[in-house]
PAZAPA-4460 file (N, C-alpha, C; in steps of 0.05 Angstrom, whole numbers, plus 32768, in hexadecimal, padded with zeros to 4 digits):
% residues 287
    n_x    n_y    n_z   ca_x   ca_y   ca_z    c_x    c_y    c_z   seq   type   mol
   7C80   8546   81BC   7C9A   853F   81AF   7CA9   8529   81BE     1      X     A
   7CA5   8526   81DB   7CAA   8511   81E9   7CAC   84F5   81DE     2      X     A
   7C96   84E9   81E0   7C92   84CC   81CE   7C9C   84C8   81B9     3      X     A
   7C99   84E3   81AF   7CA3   84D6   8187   7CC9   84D6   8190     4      X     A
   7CD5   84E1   81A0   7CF1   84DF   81A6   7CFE   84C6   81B2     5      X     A
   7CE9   84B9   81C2   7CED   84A1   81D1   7CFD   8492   81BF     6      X     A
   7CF2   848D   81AB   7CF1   8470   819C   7D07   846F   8185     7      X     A
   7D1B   8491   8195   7D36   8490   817D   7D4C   8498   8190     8      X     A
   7D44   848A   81AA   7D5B   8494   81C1   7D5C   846E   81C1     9      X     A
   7D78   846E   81D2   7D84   8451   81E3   7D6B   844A   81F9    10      X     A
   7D71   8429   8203   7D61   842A   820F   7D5C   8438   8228    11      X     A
   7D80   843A   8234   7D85   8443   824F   7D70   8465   8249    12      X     A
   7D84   8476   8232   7D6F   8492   8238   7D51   8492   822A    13      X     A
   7D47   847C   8224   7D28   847A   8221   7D1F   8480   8240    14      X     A
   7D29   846D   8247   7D1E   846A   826A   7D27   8486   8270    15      X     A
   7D39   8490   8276   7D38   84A6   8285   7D28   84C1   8274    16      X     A
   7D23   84B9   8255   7D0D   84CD   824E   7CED   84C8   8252    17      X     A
   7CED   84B1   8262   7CCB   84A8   8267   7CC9   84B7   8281    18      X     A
   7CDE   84AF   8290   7CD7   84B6   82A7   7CD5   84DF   82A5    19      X     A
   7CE2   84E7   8296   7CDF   8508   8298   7CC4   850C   828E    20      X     A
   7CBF   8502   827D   7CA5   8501   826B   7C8A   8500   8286    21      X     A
   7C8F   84E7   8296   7C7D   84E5   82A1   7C7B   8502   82C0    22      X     A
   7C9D   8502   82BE   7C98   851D   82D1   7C7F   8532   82C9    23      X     A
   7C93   8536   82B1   7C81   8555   82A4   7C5F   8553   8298    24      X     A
   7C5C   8535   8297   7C3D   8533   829B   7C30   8539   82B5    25      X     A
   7C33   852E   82C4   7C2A   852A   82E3   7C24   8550   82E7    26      X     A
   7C42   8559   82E0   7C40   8573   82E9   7C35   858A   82D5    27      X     A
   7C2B   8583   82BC   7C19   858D   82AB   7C01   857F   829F    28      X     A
   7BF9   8570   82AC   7BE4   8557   82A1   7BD1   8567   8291    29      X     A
   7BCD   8582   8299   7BAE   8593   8286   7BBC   859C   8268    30      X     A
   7BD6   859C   8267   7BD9   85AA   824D   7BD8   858D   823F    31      X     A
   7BE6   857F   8244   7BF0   855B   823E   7BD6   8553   8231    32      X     A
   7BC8   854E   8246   7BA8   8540   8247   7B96   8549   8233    33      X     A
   7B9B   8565   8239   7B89   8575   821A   7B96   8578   81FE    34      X     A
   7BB0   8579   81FC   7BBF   857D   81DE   7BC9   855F   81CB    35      X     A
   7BD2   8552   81D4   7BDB   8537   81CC   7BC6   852D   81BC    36      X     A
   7BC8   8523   819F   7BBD   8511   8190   7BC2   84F3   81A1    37      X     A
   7BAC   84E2   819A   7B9F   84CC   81AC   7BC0   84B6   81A7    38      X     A
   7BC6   84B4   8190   7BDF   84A4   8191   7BEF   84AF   81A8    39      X     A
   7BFC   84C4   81AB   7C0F   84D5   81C0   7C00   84CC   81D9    40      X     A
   7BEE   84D7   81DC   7BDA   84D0   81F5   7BE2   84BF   8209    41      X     A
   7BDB   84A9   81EC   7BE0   848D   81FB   7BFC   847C   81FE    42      X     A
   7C12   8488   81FD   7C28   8483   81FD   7C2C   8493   8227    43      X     A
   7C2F   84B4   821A   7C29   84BA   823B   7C1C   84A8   824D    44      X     A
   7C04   84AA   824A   7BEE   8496   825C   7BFE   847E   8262    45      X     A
   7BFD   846D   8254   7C1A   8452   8258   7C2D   8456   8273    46      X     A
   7C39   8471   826C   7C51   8474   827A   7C49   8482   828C    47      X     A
   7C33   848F   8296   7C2E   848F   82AA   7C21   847E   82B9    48      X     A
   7C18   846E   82AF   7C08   844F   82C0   7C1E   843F   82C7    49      X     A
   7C34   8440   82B8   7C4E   842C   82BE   7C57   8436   82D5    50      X     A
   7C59   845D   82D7   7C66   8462   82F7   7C4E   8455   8309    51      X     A
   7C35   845F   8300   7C1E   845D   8325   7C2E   843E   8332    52      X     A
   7C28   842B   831A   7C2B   840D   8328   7C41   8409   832E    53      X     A
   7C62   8414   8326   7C77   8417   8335   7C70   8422   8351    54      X     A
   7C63   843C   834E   7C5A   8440   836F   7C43   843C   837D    55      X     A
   7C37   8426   836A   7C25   8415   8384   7C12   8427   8380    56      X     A
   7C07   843B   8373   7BEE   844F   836F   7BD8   8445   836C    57      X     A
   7BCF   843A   8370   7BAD   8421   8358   7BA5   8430   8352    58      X     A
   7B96   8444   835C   7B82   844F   8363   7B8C   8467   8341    59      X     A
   7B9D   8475   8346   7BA0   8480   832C   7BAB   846E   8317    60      X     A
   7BBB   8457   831D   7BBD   8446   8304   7BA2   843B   82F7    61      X     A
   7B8B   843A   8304   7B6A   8433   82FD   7B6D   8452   82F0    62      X     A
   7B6F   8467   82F6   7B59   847E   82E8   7B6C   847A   82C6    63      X     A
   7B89   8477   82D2   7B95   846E   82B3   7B8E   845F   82A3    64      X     A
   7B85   8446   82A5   7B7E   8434   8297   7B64   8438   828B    65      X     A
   7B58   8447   8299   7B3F   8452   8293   7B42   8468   8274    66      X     A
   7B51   8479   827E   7B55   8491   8262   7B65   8483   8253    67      X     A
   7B6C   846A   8254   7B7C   845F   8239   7B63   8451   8229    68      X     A
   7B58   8443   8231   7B41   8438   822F   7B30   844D   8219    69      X     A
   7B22   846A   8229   7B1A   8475   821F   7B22   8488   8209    70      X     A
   7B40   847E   81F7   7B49   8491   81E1   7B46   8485   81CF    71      X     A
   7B3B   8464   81CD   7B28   845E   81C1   7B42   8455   81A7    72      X     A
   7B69   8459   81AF   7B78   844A   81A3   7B84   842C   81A5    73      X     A
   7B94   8424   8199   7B91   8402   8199   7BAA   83FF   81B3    74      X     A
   7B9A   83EB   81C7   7BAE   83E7   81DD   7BC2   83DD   81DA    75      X     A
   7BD9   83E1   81E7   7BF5   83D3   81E7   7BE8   83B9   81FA    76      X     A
   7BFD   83A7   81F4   7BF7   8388   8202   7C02   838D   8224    77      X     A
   7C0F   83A8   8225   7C19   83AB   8247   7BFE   83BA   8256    78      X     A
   7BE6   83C3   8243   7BD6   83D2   8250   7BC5   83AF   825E    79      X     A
   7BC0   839E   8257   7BBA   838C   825A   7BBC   8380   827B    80      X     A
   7BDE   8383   8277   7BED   8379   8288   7BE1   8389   82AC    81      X     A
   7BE9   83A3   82A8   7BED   83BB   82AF   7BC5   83B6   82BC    82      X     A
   7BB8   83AD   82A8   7B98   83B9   82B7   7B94   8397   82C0    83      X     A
   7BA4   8384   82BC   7B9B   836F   82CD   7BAB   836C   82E8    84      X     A
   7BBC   837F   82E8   7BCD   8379   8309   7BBA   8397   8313    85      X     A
   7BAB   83A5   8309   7B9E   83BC   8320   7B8C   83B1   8321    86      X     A
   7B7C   839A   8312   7B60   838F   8317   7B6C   8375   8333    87      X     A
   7B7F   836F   8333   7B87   835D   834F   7B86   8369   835C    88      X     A
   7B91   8380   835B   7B98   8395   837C   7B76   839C   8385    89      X     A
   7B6A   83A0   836D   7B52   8398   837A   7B3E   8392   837F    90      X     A
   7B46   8374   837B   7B3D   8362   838D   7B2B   835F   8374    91      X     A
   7B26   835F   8357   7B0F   8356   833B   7B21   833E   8332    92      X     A
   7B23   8324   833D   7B38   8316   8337   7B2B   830B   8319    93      X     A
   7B15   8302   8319   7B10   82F4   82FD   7B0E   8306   82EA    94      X     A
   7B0A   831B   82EC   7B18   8335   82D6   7B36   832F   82D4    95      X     A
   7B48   8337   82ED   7B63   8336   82E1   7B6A   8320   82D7    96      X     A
   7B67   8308   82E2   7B6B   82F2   82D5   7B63   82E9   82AD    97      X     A
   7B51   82F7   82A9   7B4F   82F9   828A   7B60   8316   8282    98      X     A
   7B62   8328   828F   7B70   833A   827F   7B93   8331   827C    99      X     A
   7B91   8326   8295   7BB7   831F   8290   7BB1   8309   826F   100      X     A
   7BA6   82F2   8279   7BA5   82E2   8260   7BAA   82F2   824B   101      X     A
   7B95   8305   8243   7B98   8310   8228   7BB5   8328   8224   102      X     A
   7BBE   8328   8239   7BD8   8333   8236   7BF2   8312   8233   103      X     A
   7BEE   830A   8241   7C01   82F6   823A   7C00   82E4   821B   104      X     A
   7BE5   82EB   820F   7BDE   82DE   81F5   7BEA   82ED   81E0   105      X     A
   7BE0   830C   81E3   7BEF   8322   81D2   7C0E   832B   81D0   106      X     A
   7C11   831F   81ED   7C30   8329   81F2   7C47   8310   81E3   107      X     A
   7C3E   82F6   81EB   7C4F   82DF   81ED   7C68   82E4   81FE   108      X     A
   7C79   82D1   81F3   7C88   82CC   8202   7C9D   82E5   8204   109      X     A
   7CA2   82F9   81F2   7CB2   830A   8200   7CA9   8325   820F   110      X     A
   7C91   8326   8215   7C88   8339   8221   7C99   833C   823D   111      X     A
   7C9B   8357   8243   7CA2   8358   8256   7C93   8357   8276   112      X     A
   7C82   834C   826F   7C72   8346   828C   7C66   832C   828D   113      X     A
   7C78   8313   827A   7C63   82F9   8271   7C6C   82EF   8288   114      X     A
   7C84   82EC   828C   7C8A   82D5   82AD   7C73   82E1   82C2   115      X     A
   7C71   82FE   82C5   7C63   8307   82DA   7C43   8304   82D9   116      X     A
   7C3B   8300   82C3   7C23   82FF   82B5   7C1D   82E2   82C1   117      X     A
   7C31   82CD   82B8   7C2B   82BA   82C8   7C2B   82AB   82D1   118      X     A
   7C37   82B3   82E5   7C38   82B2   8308   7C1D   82B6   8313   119      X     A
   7C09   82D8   8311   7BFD   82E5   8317   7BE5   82D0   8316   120      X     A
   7BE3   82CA   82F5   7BC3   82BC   82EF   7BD2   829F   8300   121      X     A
   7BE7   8295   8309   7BE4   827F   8310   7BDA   8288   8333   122      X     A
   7BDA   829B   833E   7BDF   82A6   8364   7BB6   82A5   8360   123      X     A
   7BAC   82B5   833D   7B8D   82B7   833D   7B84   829B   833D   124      X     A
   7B8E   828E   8331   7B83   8266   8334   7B7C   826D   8350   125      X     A
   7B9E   826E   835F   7B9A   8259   8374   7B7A   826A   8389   126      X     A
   7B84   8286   8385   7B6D   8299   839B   7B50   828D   8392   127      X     A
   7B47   828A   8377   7B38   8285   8369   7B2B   8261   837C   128      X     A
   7B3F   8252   837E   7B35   8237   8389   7B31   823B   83A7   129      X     A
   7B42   8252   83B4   7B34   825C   83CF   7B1D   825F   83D7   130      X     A
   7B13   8272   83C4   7B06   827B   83C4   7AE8   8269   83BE   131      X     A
   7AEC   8256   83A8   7AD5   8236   83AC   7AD5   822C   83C1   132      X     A
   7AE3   8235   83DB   7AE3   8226   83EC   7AF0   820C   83F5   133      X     A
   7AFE   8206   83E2   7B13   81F2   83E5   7B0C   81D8   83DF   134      X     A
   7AFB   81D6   83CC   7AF7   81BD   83CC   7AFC   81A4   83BC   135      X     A
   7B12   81B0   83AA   7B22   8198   83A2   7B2F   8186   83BA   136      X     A
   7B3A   8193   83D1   7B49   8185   83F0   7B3D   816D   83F0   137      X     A
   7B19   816A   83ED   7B19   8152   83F3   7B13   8142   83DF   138      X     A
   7B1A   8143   83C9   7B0D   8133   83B7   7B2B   8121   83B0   139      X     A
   7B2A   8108   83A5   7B3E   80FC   83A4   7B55   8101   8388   140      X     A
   7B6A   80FC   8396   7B86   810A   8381   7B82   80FE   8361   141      X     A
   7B72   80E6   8368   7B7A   80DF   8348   7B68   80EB   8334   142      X     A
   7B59   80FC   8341   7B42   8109   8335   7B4B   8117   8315   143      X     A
   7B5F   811F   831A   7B69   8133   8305   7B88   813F   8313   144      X     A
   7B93   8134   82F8   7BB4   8132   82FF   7BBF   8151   8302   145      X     A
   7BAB   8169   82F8   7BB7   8181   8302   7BAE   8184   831B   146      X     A
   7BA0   8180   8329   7B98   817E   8345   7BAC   8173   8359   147      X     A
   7BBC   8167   8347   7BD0   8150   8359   7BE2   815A   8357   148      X     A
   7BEA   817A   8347   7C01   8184   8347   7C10   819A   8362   149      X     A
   7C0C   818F   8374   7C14   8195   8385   7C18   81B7   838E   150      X     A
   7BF5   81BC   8390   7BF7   81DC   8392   7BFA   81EA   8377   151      X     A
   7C04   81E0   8368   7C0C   81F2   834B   7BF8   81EE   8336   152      X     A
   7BE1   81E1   833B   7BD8   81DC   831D   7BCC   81F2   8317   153      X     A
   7BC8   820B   831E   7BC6   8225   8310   7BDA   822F   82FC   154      X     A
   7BEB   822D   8305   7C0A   8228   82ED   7C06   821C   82D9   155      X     A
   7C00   8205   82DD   7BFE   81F4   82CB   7BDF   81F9   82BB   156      X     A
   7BCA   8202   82C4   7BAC   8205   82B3   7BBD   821D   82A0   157      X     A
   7BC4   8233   82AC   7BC7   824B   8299   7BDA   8247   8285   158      X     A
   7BEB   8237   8289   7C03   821D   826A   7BEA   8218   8259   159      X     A
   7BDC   820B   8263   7BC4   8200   8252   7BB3   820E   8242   160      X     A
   7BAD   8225   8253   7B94   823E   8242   7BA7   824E   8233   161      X     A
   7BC8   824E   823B   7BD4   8263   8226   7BD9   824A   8209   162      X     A
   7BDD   8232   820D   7BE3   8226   81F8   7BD1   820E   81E6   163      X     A
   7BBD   8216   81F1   7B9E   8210   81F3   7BA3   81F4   81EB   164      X     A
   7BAF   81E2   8208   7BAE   81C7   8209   7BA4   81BA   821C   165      X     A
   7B94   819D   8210   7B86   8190   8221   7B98   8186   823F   166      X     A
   7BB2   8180   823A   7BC0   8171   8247   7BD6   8189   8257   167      X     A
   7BD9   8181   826D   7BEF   8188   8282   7C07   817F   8279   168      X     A
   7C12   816B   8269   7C2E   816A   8264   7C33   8171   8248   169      X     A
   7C1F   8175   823A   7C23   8184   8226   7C2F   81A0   822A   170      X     A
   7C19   81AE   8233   7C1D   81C9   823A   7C2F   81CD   823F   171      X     A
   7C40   81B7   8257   7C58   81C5   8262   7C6B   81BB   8250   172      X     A
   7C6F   81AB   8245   7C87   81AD   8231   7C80   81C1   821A   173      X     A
   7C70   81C5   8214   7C73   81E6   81FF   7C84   81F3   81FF   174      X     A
   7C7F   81FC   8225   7C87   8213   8233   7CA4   8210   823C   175      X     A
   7CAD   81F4   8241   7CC8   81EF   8241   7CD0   81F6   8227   176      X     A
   7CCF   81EB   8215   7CD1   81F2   81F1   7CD9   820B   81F4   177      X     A
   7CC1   8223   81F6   7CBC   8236   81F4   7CD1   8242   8200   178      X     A
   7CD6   8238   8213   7CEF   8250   8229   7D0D   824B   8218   179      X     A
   7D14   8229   8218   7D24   8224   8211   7D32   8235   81F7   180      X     A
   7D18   823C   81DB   7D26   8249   81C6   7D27   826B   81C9   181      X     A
   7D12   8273   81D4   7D15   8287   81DF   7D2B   8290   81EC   182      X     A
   7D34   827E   81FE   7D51   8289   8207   7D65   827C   8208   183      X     A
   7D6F   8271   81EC   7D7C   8256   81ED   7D98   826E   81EF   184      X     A
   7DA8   825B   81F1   7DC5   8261   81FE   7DD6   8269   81E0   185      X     A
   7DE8   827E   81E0   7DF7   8282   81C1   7E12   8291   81D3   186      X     A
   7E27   8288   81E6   7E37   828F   81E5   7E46   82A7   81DF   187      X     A
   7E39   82B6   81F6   7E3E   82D0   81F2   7E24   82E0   81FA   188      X     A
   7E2D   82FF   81FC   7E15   8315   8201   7E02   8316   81E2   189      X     A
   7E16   8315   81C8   7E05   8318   81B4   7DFA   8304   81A8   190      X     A
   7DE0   8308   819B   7DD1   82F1   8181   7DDB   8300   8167   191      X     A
   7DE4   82EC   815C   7DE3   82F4   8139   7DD7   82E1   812D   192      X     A
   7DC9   82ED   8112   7DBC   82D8   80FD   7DCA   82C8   80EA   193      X     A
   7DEC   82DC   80EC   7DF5   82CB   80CB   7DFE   82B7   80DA   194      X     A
   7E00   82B0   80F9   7E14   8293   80FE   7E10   828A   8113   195      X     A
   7E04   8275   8117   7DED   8266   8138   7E0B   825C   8147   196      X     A
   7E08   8264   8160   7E1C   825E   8172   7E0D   824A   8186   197      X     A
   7E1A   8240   819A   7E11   823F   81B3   7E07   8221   81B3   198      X     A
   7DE3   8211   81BE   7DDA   8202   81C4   7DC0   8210   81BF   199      X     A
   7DAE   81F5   81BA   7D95   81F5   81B0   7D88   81DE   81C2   200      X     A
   7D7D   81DC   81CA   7D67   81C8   81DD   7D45   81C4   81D4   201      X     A
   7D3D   81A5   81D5   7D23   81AA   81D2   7D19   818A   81DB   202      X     A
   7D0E   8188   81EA   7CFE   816F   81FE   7CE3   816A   81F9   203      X     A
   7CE3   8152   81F8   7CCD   814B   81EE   7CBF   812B   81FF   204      X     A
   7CAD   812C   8210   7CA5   8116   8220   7C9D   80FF   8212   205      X     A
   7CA8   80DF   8216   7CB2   80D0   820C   7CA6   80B5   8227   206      X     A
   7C83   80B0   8229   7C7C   80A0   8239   7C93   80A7   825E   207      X     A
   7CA1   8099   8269   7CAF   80A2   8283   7CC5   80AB   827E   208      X     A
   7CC5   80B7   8269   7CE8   80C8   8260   7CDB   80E7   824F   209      X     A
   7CFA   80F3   8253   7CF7   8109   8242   7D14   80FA   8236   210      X     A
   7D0D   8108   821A   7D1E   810B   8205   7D25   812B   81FC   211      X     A
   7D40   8128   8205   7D49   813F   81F6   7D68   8146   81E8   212      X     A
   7D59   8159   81D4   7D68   8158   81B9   7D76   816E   81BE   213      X     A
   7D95   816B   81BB   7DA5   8181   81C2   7DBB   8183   81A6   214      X     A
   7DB3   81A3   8199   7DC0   81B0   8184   7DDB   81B9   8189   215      X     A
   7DEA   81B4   8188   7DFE   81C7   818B   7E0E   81D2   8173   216      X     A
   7E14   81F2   816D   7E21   81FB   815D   7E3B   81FD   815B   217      X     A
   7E4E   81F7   8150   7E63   81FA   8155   7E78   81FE   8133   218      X     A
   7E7B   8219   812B   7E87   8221   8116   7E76   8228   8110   219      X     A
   7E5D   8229   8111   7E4E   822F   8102   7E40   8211   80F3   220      X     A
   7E49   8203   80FE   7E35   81E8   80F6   7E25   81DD   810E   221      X     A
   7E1C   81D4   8107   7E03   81C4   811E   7E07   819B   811D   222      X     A
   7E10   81A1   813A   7E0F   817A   8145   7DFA   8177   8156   223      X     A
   7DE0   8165   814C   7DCD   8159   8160   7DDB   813D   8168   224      X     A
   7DCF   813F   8184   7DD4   8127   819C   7DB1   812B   819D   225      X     A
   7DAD   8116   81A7   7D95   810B   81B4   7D98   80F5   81D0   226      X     A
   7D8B   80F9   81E4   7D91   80EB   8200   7D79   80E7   820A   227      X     A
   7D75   80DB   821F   7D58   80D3   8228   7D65   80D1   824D   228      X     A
   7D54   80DA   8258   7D4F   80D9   8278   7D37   80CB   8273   229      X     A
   7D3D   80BB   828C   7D1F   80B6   8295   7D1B   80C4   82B2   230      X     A
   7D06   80C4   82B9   7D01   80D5   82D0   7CFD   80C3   82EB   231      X     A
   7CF7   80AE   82E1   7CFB   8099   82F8   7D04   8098   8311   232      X     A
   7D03   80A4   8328   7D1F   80A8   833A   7D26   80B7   833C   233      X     A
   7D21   80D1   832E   7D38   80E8   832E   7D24   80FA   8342   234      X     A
   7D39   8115   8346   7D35   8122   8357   7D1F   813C   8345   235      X     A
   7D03   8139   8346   7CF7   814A   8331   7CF6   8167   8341   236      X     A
   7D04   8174   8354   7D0A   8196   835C   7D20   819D   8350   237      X     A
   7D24   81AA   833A   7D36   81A2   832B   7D41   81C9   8332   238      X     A
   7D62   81CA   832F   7D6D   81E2   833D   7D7B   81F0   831E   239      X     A
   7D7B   820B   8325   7D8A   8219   830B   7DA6   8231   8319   240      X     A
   7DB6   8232   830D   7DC4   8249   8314   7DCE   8258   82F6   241      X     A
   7DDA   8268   82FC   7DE2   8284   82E8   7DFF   8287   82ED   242      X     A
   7E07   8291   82DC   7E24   829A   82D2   7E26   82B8   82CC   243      X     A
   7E34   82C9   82E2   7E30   82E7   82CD   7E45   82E6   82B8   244      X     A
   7E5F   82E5   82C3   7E7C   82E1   82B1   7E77   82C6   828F   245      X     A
   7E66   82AD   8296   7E68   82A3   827F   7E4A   82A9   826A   246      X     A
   7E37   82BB   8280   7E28   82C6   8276   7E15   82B7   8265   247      X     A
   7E0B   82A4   8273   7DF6   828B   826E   7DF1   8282   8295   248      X     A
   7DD9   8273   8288   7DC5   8268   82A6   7DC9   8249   829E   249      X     A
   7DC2   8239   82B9   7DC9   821E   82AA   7DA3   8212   82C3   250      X     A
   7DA4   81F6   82B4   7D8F   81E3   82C4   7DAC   81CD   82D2   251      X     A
   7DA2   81C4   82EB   7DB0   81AE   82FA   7DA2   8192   82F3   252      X     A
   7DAD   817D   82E0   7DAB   8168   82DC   7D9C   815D   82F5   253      X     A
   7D87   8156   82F2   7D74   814C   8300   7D74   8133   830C   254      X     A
   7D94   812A   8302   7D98   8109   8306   7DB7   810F   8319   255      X     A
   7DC7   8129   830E   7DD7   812C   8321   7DDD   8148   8327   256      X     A
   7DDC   8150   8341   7DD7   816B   834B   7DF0   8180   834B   257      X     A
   7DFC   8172   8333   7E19   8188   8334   7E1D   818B   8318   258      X     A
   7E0B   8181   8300   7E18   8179   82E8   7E07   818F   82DC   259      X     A
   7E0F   81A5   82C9   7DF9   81BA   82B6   7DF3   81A3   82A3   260      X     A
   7DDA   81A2   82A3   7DC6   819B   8297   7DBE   81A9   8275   261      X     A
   7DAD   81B5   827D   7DA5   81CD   8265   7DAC   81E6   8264   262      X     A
   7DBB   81F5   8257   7DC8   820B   824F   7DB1   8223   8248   263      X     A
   7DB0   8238   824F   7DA6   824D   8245   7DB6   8269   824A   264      X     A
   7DA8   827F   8235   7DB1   829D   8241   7DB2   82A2   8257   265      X     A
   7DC0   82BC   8266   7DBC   82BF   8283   7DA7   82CE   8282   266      X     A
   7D92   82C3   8291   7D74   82CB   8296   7D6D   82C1   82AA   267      X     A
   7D6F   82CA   82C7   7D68   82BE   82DD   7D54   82B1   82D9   268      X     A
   7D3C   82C9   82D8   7D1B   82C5   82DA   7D13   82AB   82C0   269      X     A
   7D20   82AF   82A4   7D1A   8298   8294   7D24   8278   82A6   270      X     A
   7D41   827D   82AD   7D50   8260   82B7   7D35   825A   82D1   271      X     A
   7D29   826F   82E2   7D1D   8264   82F9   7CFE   825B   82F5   272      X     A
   7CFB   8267   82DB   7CDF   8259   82CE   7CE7   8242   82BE   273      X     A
   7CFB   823E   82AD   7CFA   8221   82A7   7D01   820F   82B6   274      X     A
   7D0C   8211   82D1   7D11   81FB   82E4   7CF7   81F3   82E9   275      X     A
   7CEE   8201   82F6   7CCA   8205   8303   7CBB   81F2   82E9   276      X     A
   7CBC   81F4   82D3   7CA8   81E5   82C6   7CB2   81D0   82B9   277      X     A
   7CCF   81CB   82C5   7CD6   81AF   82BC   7CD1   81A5   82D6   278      X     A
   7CD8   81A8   82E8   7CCC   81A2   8304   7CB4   8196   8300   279      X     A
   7CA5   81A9   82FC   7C83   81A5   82FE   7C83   8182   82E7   280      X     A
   7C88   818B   82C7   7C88   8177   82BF   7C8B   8156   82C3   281      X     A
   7CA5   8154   82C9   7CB8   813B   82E1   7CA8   8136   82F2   282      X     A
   7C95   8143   8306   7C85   8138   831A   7C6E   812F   8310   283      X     A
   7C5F   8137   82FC   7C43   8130   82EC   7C4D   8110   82DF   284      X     A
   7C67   8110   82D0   7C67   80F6   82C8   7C75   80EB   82D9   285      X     A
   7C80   80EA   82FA   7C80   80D9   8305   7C6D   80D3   8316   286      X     A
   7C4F   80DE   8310   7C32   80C6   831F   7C30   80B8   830E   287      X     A
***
C-alpha cells in the first residue's frame, strides 16, 4: 500500500514516506520480497538502492540492481544512473561509462542526476586516457582541437555523443541553448503558461563572435535585442553568482567583471555548469 500512496502525498511527505517504506523493508525484506507484484517490487527496490548509495553500501546497492534487473520490469532512467556510479566504485569503468550515457539519453535534461551523470562520464574520459598511458602528452596540440582543451576534452567528447555532433563547438552551444531555456529566468518563484515573464537567451557562434539574442517579456509582450561579443581579448574564465532574495543566478560579462551578463533561475548547479561551458566554448574559439 506504500508506493501506490507515494504519488498522492507532497513532495516534502513523499520523502519522509520513502524513507519509512525503506525502514519497514530492510526490517521485513521476507514478507516484502515474497508478496509484492513486480511493479510494487520495483518501486521498493529503487528506494532501497537510493538509501545503500546515500550510505556508500556498493556491495548491497550491486545485489539491488541485480533483483531489479531480474523482475524482468521496464527500468526507470535513475536505475541507469544508480548501476553506472556502482559500476565506478568498482572500478568496470567502460561499463559505467555506457550505462551513465544511456541514463543521461533517457533522462535529458531534467533528470535529476544529468549534471552528475556528466561530470562522472567526463572523470571516466579522463581515467580512461590514464589508463592508455598517456599518450596524447606527446603528440602535438594541433592534432585535434579537443585535445587542446585544456584537460577537459572529456567534457567536451560526452557534449558530442549526447548530441551526436561531429564538432566541439557545436555541441557546446546546444548545451549552452539547452541550459539557457531550461532555466531561463521568469521573475519570480513561479512559471505560468497563460503569460511569459522574465528573459529569454539563445547564442549562437558567429566565426570570432557569439551572437546573442535577448527576449525580453514585459506585459506580456516580447522585445528582441540582438548584440554580438567578440571574444577577442576577453577574459574566457567566465564567473557566476546567485541571488536568494531576487531569486535568479546571473553570468559575469566576460568583457567586464562586475556587469550581469545572462540572467537565469536561481540554480546554483545550472548557473555553475553554464559558466563552465561558456568558458570551455570562448577558449576553443580563441585558438
Amino acid at each position: 500500500m506504500f508506493p501506490d500512496a507515494i504519488f498522492c502525498l507532497s513532495a516534502h511527505v513523499q520523502r519522509w514516506v520513502r524513507h519509512a517504506v525503506i525502514v519497514m523493508a530492510v526490517g521485513h525484506s521476507v514478507c516484502f520480497a515474497s508478496n509484492l507484484p513486480a511493479e510494487h517490487e520495483s518501486v521498493r527496490l529503487m528506494l532501497a538502492l537510493e538509501s545503500s548509495v546515500e550510505k556508500q553500501r556498493w556491495a548491497k546497492a550491486n545485489d539491488l540492481l541485480a533483483e531489479l534487473e531480474a523482475l524482468e520490469t521496464r527500468l526507470e532512467p535513475d536505475f541507469h544512473y544508480f548501476n553506472g556510479l556502482v559500476l565506478f566504485k568498482r572500478n568496470q569503468y567502460a561499463a559505467a561509462k555506457k550505462s551513465l550515457e544511456v541514463y543521461v539519453v533517457k533522462a535529458g535534461h531534467e533528470g535529476q542526476y544529468y549534471i552528475d551523470a556528466l561530470k562522472l562520464i567526463t572523470e571516466l574520459e579522463d581515467q580512461a586516457q590514464d589508463l592508455d598511458g598517456g599518450h596524447e602528452s606527446s603528440q602535438p596540440a594541433a592534432a585535434s582541437i579537443l585535445h587542446a582543451d585544456e584537460g577537459g576534452d572529456g567534457y567536451v567528447r560526452s557534449l558530442q555523443s549526447l548530441y551526436l555532433s561531429d564538432s566541439p563547438v557545436a555541441a557546446l552551444e546546444t548545451h549552452i541553448n539547452s541550459l539557457l531555456a531550461s532555466h531561463a529566468y521568469s521573475e519570480g518563484r513561479l512559471k505560468t503558461l497563460e503569460q511569459k515573464s522574465g528573459v529569454r537567451y539563445s547564442i549562437n557562434v558567429d566565426g570570432a563572435s557569439l551572437v546573442i539574442s535577448e527576449k525580453n517579456f514585459r506585459e506580456g509582450k516580447a522585445a528582441l535585442s540582438v548584440s554580438r561579443l567578440s571574444i577577442l581579448g576577453i577574459d574566457p574564465f567566465l564567473r557566476f553568482a546567485c541571488s536568494n532574495s531576487e531569486y535568479l543566478c546571473w553570468i559575469y560579462h566576460p568583457a567586464d567583471a562586475h556587469e550581469r551578463w545572462l540572467l537565469l533561475e536561481r540554480d546554483e548547479l545550472a548557473a555553475k555548469e553554464l559558466s563552465e561551458a561558456l568558458s570551455k566554448l570562448i577558449r576553443l574559439l580563441q585558438r
